[in-house]
C-alpha positions in Angstrom: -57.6 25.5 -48.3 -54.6 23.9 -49.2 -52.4 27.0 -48.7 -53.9 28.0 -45.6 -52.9 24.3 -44.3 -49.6 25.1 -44.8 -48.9 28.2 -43.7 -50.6 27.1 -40.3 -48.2 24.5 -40.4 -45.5 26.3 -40.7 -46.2 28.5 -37.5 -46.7 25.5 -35.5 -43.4 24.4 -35.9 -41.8 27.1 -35.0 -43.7 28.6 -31.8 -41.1 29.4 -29.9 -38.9 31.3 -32.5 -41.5 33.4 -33.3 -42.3 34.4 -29.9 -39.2 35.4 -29.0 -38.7 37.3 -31.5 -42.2 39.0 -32.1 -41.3 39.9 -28.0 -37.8 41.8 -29.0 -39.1 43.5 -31.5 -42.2 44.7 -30.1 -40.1 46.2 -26.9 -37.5 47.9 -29.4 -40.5 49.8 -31.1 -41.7 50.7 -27.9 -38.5 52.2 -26.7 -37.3 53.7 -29.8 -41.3 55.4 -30.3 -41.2 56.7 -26.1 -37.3 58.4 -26.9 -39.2 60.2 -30.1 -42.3 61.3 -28.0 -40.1 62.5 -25.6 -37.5 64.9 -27.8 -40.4 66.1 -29.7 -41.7 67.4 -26.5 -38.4 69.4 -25.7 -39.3 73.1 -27.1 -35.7 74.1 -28.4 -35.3 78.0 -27.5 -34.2 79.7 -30.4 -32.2 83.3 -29.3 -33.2 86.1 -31.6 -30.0 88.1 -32.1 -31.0 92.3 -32.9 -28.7 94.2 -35.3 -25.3 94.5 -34.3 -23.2 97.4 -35.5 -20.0 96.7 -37.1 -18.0 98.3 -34.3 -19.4 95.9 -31.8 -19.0 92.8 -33.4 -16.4 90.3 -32.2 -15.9 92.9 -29.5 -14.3 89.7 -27.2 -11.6 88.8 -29.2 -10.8 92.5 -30.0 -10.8 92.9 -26.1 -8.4 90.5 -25.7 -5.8 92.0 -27.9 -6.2 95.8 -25.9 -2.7 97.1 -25.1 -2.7 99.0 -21.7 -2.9 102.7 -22.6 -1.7 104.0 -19.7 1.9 104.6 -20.6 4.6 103.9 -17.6 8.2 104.6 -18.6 9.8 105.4 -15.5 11.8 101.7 -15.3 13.3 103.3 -18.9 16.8 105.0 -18.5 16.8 108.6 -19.1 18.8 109.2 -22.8 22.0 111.1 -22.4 22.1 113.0 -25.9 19.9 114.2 -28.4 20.4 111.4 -30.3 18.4 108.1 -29.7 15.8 105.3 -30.2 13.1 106.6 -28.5 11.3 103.4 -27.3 14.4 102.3 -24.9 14.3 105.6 -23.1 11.9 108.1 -20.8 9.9 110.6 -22.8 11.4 113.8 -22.2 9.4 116.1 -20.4 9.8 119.8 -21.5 8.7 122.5 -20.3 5.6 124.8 -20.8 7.2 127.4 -22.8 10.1 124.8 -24.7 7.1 122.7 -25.6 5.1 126.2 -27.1 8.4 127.6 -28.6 9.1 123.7 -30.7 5.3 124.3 -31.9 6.3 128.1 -33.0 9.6 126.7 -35.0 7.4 124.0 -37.0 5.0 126.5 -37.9 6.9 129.2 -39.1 6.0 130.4 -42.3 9.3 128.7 -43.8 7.4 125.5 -42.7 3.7 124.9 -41.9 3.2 128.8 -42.6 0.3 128.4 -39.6 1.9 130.7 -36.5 -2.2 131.2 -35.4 -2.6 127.6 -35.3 -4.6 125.9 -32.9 -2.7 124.5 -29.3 -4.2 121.7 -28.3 -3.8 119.9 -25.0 -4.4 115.9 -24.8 -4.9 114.8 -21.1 -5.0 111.2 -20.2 -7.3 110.4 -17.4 -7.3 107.0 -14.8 -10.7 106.7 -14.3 -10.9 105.0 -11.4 -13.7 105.6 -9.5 -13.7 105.6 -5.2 -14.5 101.8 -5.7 -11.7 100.0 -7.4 -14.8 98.2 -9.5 -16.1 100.9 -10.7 -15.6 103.4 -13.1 -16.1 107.6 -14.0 -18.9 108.1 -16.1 -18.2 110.5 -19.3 -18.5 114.0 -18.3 -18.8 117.6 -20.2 -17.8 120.3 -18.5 -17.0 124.0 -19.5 -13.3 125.7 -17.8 -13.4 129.2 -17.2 -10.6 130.8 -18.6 -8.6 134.0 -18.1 -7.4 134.8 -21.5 -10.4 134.2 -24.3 -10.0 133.3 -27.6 -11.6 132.7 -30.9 -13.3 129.2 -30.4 -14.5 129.1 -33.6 -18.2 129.2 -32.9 -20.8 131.7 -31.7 -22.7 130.5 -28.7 -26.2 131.6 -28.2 -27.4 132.1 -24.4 -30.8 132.3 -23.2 -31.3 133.9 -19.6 -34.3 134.1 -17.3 -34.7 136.7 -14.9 -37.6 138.7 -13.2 -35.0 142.1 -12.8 -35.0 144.4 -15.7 -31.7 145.6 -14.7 -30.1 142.3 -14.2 -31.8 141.3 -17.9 -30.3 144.2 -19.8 -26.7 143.5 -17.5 -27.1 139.6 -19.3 -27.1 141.2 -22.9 -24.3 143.8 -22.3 -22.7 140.7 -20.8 -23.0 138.4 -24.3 -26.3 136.9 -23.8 -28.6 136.5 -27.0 -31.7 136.5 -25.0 -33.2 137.9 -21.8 -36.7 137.7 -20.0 -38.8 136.9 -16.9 -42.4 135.6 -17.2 -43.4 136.9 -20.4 -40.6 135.0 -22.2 -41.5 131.8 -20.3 -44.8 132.5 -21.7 -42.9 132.9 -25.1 -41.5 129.7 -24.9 -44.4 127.7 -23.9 -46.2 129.1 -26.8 -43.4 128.2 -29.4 -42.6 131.7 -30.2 -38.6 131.6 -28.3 -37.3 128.0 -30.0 -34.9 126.2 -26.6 -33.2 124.4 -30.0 -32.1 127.7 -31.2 -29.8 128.1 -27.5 -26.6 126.0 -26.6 -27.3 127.2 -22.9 -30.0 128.2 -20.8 -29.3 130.3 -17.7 -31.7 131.3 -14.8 -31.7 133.0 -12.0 -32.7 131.9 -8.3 -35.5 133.9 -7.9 -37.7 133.0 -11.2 -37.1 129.2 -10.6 -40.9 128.4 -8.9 -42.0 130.1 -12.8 -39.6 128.3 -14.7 -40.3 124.8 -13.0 -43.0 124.8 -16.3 -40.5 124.9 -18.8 -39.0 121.7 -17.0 -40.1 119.3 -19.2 -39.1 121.0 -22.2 -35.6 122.1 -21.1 -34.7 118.5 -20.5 -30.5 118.6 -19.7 -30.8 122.3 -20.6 -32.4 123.4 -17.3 -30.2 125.1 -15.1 -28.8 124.2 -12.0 -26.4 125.2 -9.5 -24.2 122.1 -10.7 -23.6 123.3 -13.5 -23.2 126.5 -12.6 -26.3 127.5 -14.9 -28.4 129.0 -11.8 -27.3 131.9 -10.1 -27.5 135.4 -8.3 -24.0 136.6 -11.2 -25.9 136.4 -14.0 -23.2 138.5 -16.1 -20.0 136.7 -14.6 -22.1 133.3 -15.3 -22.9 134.7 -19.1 -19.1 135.4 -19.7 -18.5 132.1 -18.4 -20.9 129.7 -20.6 -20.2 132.7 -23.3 -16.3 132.1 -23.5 -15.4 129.0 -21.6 -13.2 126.1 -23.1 -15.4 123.4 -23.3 -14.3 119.8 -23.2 -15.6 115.9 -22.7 -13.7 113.5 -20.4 -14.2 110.4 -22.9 -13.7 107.0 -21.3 -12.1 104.4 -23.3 -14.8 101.4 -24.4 -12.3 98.9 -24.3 -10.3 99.7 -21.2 -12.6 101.3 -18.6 -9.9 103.0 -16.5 -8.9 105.0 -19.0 -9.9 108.4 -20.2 -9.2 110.9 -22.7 -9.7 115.0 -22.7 -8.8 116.8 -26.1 -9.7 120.1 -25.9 -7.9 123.9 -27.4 -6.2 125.9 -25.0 -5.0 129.0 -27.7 -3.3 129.7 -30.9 0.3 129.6 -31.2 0.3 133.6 -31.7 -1.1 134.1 -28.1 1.6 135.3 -25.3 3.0 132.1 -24.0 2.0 133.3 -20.4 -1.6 133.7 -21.3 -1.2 130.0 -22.6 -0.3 128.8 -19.7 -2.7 130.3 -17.4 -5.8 129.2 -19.8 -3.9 125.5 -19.2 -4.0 125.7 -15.3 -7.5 126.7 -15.3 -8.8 123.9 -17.0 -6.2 121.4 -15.3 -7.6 123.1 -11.9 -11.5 122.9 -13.0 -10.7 119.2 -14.5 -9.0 118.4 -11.2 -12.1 120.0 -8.9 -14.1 116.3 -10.3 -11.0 114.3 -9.0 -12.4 111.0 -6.9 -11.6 110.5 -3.5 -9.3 107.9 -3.7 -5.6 106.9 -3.6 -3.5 107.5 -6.2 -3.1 110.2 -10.3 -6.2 111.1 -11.5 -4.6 113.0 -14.4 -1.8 110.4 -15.2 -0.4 112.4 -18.4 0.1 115.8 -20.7 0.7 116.2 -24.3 0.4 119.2 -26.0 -0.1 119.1 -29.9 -0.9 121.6 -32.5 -2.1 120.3 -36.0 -1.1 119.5 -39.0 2.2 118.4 -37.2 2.3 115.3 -35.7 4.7 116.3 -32.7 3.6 115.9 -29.3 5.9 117.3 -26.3 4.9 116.2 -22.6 4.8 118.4 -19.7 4.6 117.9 -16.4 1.0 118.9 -14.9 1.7 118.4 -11.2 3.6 121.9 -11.4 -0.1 123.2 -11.3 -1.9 120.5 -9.3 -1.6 117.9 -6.9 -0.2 114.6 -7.9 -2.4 113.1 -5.1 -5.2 113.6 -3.0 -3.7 115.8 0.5 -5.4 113.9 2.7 -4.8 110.6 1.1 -1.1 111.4 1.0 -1.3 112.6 4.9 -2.9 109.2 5.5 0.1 107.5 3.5 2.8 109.4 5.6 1.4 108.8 8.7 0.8 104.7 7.9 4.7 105.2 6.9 5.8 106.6 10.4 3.8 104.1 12.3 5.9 101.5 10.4 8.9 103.1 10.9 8.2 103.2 14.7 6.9 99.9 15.2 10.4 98.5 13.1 12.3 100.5 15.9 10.4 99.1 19.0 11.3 95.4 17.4 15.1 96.4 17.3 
């Protein structure tokens, strides 16, 4: 009894005290306890990351260190003499057969000892599209050539055609394969393998029998685009059959610029012939040019391994440097000018 005397006593004493500060600490504890409630609540998103290959990673900060690819010298002076440091002055620009004949001299039997060696031509592309936003796609396309060589591999093609005559034509022409409906029928039962084919060929008139075979042709079936569907099946077979193939690759890191690597010969071919196989693909490679303003094909090296010697040449001896009508448009804007300058005066 005694002790619960005094502690009673002791409250009453104090009453004020200790209301005040039961309040304040009653009112903290309620505020801190809401703030908990209230971040457990908040659902914190977590991002789930996939697998990242090791070529993409830190891709920004690579991005930022990207060194402009397309190569402008002209502000360089041009070098007087043979002898020089190279990154002060112009590249020189040889010519088709100088740049052919300095290939010949490094591999001469007393050097590389490779005079059939492959030619290889590099062509720098600005891929520009009509839009200044926007960018060529990567493309594959195959150049006919005048002058055929050994490319190293032996393409198989596989042509449809209802004609007998035009069928045996195909396989005099190069093709591997040649049918109308019984080999569509030959291929839909898995006898004829589309895998075993690099191209497919058709011609107009069996196209409402071959729209079957859609589905398992995928890329493969032909089209006038591609110049895979037509009424020459032979010139079309010689084509696909001995073409130079090549890949406008657009650079990942800078979007407006694009590469073509692709062989044009061997050394040991007449440098004439050389030349001629180089127009027609610059000529089929400049056929996909955009409509727009300004060099599509913005530079020529020509290579030939194992040497590491590349010699430019000039490519607008064999096509235009610009569009003709865009450079109509860009005289005439010129004149205008010129005229309106003279009325002022």
């Amino acid at each position: 009894m005694l002790r619960i005397f005094v502690r009673k006593n002791l409250w009453a004493n104090f009453p004020a005290v200790g209301a005040f500060h039961t309040s304040a600490v009653d009112t903290a504890a309620r505020k801190g306890t809401r703030e908990k409630a209230k971040k457990k609540k908040v659902k914190v998103e977590v991002k789930k990351v996939g697998f990242i290959p090791h070529n993409q990673r830190k891709k920004d900060n690579i991005v930022a260190n990207v060194v402009n690819k397309h190569v402008d010298d002209s502000w360089k002076q041009t070098p007087h003499d043979d002898v020089y440091v190279g990154k002060y002055y112009k590249w020189k620009v040889y010519s088709f057969r100088e740049a052919v004949e300095s290939h010949r001299e490094t591999h001469h039997p007393t050097m590389y000892n490779i005079p059939n060696a492959n030619l290889d031509v590099h062509i720098e592309l600005n891929m520009v599209a009509e839009k200044k936003t926007r960018y060529i796609e990567n493309f594959h396309r195959i150049a006919k050539i005048e002058h055929s060589f050994d490319l190293g591999v032996d393409r198989k093609i596989l042509v449809f055609t209802k004609a007998k005559e035009i069928a045996q034509e195909a396989l005099a022409a190069g093709a591997s394969h040649a049918g109308g409906a019984e080999l569509i029928r030959d291929v839909q039962n898995g006898e004829v393998l589309l895998s075993d084919y690099h191209y497919v060929l058709a011609h107009p008139e069996i196209l409402p029998e071959l729209v079957t075979l859609r589905g398992l042709m995928k890329k493969k079936f032909p089209n006038p685009k591609s110049g895979s569907l037509g009424a020459d099946i032979p010139a079309m077979v010689h084509h696909f059959k001995n073409g130079v193939e090549y890949s406008a690759v657009r650079d990942e890191n800078q979007l407006d610029f694009g590469l073509v690597t692709t062989t044009i010969g061997t050394l040991n071919m007449d440098i004439e012939h050389l030349e001629k196989n180089l127009i027609s693909i610059l000529e089929d490679l400049d056929s996909v040019r955009p409509k727009r303003d300004g060099k599509f094909i913005s530079r020529v090296l020509l290579k030939s391994a194992p040497s590491a010697e590349q010699f430019k040449i000039d490519p607008f001896l064999y096509v235009d440097e610009v569009l003709e009508k865009y450079a109509t448009k860009v005289d005439a804007e010129a004149e205008e000018k010129k005229e309106e300058a003279q009325a002022v005066q």
